[in-house]
Rosetta silent file (secondary structure, phi, psi, omega in degrees, C-alpha in Angstrom):
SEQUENCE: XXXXXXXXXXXXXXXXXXXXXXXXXXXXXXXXXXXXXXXXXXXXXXXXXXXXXXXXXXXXXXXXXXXXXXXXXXXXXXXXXXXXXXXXXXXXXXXXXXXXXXXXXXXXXXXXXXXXXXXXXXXXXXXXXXXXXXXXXXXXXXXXXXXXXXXXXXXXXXXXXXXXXXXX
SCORE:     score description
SCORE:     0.000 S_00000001
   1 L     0.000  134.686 -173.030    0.000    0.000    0.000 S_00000001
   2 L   -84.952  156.107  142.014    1.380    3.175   -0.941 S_00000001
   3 L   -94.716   24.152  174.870    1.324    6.640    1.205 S_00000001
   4 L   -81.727   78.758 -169.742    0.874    8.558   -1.452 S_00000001
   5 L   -71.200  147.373  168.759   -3.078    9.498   -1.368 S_00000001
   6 L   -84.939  143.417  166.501   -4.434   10.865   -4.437 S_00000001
   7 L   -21.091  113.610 -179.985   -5.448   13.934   -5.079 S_00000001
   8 L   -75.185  131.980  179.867   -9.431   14.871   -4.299 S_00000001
   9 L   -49.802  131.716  173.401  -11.551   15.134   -7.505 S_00000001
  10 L  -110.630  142.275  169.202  -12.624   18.824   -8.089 S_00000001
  11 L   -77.470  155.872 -173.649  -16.295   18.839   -9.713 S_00000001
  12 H   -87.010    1.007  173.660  -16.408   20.263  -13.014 S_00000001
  13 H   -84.971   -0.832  157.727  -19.009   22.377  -12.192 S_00000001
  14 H   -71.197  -16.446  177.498  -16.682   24.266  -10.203 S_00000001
  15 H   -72.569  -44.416  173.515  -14.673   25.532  -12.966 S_00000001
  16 H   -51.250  -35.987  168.511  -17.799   26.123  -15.649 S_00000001
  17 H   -71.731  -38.185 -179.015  -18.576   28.810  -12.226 S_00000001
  18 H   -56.965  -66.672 -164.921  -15.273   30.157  -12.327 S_00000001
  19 H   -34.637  -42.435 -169.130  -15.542   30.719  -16.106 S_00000001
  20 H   -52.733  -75.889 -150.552  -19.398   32.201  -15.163 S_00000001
  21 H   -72.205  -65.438 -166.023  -17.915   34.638  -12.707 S_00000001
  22 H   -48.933  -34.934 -153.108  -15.140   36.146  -15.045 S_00000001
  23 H  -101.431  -16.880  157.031  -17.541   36.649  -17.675 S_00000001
  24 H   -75.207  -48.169  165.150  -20.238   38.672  -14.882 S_00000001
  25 H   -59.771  -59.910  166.830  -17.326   40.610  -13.511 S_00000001
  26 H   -17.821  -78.743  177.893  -16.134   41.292  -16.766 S_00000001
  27 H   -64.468  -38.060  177.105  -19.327   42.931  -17.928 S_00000001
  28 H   -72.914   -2.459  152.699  -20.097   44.272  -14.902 S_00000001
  29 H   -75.669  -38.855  163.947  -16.891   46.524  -15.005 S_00000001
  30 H   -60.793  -50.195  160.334  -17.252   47.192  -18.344 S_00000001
  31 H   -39.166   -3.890 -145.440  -21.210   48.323  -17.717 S_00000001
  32 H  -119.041  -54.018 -161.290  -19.629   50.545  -14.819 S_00000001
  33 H   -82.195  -34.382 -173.332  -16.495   51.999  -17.128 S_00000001
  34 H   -84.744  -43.905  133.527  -19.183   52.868  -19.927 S_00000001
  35 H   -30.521  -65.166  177.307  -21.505   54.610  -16.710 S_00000001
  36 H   -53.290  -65.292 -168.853  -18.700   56.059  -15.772 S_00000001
  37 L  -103.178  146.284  161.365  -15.990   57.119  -17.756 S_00000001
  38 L   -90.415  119.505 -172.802  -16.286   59.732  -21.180 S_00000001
  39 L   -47.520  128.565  162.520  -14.769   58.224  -23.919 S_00000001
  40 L    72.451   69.361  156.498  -10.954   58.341  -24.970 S_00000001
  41 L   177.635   98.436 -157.717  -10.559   60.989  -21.933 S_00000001
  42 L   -77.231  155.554 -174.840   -8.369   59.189  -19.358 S_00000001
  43 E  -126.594  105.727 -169.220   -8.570   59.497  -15.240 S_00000001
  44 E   -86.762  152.407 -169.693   -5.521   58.925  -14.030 S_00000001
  45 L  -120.919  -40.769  168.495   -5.535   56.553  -11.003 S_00000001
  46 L  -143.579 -175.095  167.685   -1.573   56.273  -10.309 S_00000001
  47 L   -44.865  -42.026  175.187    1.223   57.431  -12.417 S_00000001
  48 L  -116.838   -3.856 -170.002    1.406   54.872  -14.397 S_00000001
  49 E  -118.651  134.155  110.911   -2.348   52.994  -14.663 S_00000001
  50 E    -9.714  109.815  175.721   -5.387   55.084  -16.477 S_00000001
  51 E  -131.985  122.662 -127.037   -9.163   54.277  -16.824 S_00000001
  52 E  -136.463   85.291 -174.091   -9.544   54.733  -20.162 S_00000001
  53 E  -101.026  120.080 -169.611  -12.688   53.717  -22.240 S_00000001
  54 E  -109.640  150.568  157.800  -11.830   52.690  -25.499 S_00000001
  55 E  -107.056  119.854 -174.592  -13.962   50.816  -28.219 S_00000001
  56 L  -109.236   87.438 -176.878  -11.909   47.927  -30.312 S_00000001
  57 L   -55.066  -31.206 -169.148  -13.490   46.710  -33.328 S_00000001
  58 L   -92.288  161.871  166.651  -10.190   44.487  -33.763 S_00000001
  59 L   -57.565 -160.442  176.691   -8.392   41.698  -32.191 S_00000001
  60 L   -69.520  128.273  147.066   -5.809   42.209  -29.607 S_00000001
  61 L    91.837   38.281  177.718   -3.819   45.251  -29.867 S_00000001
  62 L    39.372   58.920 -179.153   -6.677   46.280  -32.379 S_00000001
  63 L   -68.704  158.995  175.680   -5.337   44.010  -34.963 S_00000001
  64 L    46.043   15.462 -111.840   -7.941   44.548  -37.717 S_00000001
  65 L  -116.264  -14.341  -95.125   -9.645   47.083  -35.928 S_00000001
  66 L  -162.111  -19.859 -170.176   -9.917   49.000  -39.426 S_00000001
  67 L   -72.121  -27.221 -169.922  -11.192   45.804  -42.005 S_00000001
  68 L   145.772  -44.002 -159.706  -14.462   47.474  -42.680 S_00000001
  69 L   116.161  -16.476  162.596  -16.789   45.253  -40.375 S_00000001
  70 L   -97.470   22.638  179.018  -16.279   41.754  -41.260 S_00000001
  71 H   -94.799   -1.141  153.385  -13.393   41.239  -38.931 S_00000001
  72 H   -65.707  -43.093 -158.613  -16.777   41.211  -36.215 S_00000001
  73 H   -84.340  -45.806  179.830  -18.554   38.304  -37.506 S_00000001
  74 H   -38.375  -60.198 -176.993  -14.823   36.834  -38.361 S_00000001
  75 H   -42.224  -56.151 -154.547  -13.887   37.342  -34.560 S_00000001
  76 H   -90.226   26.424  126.803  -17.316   36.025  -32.922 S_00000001
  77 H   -64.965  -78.131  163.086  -16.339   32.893  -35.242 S_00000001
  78 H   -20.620  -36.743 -153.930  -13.392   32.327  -34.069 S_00000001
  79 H  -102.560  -29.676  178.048  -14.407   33.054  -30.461 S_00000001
  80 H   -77.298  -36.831 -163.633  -17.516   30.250  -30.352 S_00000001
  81 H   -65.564  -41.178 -165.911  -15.081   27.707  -32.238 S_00000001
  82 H   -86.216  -33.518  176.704  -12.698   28.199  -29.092 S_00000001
  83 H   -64.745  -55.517  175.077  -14.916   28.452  -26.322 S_00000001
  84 H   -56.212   -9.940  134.940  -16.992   25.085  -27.302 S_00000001
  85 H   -33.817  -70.199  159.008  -13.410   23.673  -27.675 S_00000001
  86 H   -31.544  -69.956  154.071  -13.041   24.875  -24.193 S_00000001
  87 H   -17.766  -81.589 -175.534  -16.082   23.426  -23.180 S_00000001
  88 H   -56.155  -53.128  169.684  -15.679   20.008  -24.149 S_00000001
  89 H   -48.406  -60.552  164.092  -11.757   20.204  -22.904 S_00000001
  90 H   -53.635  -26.437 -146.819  -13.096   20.896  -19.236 S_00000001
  91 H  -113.349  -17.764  162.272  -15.691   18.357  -19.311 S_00000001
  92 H   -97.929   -5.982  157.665  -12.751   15.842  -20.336 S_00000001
  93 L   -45.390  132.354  178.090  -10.441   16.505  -18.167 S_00000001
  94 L   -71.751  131.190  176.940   -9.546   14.037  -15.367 S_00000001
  95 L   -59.552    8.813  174.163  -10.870   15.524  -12.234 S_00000001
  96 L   -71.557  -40.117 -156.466   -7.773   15.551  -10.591 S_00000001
  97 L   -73.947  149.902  143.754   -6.229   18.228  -12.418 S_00000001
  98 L  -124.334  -18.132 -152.534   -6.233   21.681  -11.282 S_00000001
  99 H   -77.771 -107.315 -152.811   -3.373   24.166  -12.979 S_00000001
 100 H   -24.455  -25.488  176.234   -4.749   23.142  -16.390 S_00000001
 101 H   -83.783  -32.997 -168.179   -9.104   23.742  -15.780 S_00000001
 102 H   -51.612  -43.253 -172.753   -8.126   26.742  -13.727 S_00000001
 103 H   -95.576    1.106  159.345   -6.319   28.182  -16.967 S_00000001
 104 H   -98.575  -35.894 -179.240   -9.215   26.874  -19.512 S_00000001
 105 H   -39.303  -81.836 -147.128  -11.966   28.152  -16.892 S_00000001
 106 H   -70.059  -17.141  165.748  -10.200   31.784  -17.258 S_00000001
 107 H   -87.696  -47.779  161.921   -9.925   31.754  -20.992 S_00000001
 108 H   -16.756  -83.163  176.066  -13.563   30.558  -21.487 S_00000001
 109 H   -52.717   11.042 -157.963  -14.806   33.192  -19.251 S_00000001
 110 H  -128.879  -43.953  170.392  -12.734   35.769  -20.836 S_00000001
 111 H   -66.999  -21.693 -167.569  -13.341   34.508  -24.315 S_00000001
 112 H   -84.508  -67.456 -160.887  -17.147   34.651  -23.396 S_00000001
 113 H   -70.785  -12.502  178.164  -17.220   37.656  -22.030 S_00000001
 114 H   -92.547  -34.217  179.441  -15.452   39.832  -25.134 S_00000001
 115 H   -72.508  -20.223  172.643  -17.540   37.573  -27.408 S_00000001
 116 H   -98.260    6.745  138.127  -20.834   39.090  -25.754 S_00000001
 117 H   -42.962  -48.052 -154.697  -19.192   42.621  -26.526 S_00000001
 118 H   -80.349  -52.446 -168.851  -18.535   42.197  -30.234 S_00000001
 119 L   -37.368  -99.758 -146.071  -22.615   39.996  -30.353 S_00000001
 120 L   -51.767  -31.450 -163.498  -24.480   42.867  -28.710 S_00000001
 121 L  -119.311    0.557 -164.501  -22.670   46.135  -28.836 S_00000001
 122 L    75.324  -10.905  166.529  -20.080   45.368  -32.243 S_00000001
 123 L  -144.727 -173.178  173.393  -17.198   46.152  -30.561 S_00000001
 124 L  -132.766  142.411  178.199  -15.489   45.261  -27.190 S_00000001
 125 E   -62.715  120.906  153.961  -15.167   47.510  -24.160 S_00000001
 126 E  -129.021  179.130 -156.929  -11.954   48.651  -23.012 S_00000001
 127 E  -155.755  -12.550 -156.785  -10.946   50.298  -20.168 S_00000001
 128 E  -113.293   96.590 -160.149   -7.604   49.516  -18.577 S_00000001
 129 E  -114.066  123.552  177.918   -4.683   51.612  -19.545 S_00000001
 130 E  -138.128  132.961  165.037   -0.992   51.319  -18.216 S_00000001
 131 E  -135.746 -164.604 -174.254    1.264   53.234  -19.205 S_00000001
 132 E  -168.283  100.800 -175.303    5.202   54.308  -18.705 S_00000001
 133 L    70.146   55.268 -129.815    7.568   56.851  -19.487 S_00000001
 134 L   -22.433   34.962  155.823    5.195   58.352  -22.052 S_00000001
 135 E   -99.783  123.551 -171.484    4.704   54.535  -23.565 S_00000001
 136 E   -86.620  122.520 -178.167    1.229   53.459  -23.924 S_00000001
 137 E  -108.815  154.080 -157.578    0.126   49.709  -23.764 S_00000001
 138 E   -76.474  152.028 -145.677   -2.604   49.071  -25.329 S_00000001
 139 E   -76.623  137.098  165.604   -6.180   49.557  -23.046 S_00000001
 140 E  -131.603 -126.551 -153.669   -7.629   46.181  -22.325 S_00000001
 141 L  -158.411  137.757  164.926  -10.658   44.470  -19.985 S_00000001
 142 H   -45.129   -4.144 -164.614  -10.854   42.265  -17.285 S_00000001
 143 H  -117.946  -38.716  150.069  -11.825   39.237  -19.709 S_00000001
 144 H   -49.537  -39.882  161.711   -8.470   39.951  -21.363 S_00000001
 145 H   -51.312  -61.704  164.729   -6.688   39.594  -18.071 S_00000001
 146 H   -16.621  -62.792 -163.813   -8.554   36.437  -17.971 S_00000001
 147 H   -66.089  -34.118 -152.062   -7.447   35.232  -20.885 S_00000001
 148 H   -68.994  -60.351  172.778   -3.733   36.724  -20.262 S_00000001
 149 H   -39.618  -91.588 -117.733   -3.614   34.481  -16.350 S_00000001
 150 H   -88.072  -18.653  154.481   -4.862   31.553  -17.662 S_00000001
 151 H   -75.076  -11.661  156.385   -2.583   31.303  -20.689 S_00000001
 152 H   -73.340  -44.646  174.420    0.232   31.580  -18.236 S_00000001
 153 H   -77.934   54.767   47.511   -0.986   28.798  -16.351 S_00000001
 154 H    16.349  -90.645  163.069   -1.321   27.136  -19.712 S_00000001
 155 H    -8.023  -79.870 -177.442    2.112   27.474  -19.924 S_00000001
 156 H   -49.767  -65.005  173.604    3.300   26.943  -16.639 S_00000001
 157 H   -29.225  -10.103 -163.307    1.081   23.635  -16.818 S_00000001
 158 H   -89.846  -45.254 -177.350    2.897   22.415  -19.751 S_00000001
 159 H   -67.609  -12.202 -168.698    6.300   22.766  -17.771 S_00000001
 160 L   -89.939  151.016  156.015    4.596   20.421  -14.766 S_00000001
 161 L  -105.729  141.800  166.564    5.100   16.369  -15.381 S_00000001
 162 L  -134.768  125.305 -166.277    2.009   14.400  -15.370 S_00000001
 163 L   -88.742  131.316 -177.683    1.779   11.295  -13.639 S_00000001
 164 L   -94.500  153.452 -155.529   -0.856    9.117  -13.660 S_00000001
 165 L   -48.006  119.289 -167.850   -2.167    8.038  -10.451 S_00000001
 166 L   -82.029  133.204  169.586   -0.112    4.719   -9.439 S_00000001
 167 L   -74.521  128.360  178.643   -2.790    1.443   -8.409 S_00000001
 168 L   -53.298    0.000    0.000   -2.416    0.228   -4.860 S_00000001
C-alpha cells in the first residue's frame, strides 16, 4: 500500500462557475467603465495605470480594428469555435487536475465575455490603460486579463510532469 493518497476530484461544475464569474465581472466593469468614464478621456488613477474607455473593433492590440466590419462576424467565429473547444476540454479533463481547468476556466470566461461585446454592442469595451515613461500599452478588460492568467498557467502547466495516479 502506498502513502501517497491521491489527489481529491474537483467537480467540473466548479470551474464552468469560475468561467461564469469572469464573464459577470467582466461585464459588470465594463457596464460601470461605460456609466462612468467619457470616452478616450483618461482618469488617471496612479502614475502609471489610467481608466480609459476605449472601443476595439479588432483583435488584440486592435489588430484589424480598421477591415471594414467583417473582422466582427470573423472574430465572434473564431471566439464560439474556441470556447466550445473549451467546453468540451473541461468536461474531459480528469478531475484531478487543477493548474490546467483553472487556466481553460479563465480563458472561457474571458473569451465569453469579449464575445458578448462584439454579439451585442459590435465592438469590445476597453478600459484599462498602463502606461510608462510616455509609452502606452494598449487599453484592455478584465476578460483579457482572464485570458492573459490563464494562458500563463497554460504554460506553466505544460512545464509540470504528469503522472498518472499509481494502483495500490
Amino acid at each position: 500500500m502506498s502513502n501517497v493518497s491521491t489527489p481529491r476530484p474537483w467537480p467540473l461544475w466548479l470551474w464552468y462557475a469560475l468561467a461564469l464569474w469572469v464573464i459577470v465581472l467582466d461585464q459588470a466593469t465594463k457596464h460601470l467603465a461605460e456609466g462612468l468614464l467619457a470616452y478616450a478621456q483618461p482618469q488617471a488613477v496612479t502614475a502609471w495605470f489610467n481608466l480609459t474607455l476605449q472601443y476595439n473593433t479588432g483583435a488584440a492590440f486592435s489588430f484589424l480594428s480598421d477591415a471594414g466590419g467583417w473582422q466582427r462576424w470573423f472574430f465572434t467565429g473564431i471566439a464560439l469555435l474556441i470556447s466550445g473547444v473549451l467546453v468540451v476540454w473541461l468536461y474531459r479533463l480528469p478531475r484531478v487536475q487543477r493548474l490546467l481547468p483553472l487556466s481553460l476556466a479563465l480563458i472561457l470566461g474571458g473569451a465569453v465575455g469579449n464575445l458578448w461585446d462584439r454579439v451585442v454592442l459590435g465592438h469590445v469595451v476597453d478600459f484599462i490603460s498602463l502606461h510608462y515613461a510616455g509609452y502606452y500599452f494598449p487599453a484592455f478588460n478584465l476578460a483579457d486579463s482572464a485570458i492573459t492568467v490563464g494562458a500563463a498557467c497554460m504554460v506553466l502547466d505544460s512545464f509540470r510532469s504528469h503522472r498518472e495516479p499509481e494502483n495500490a
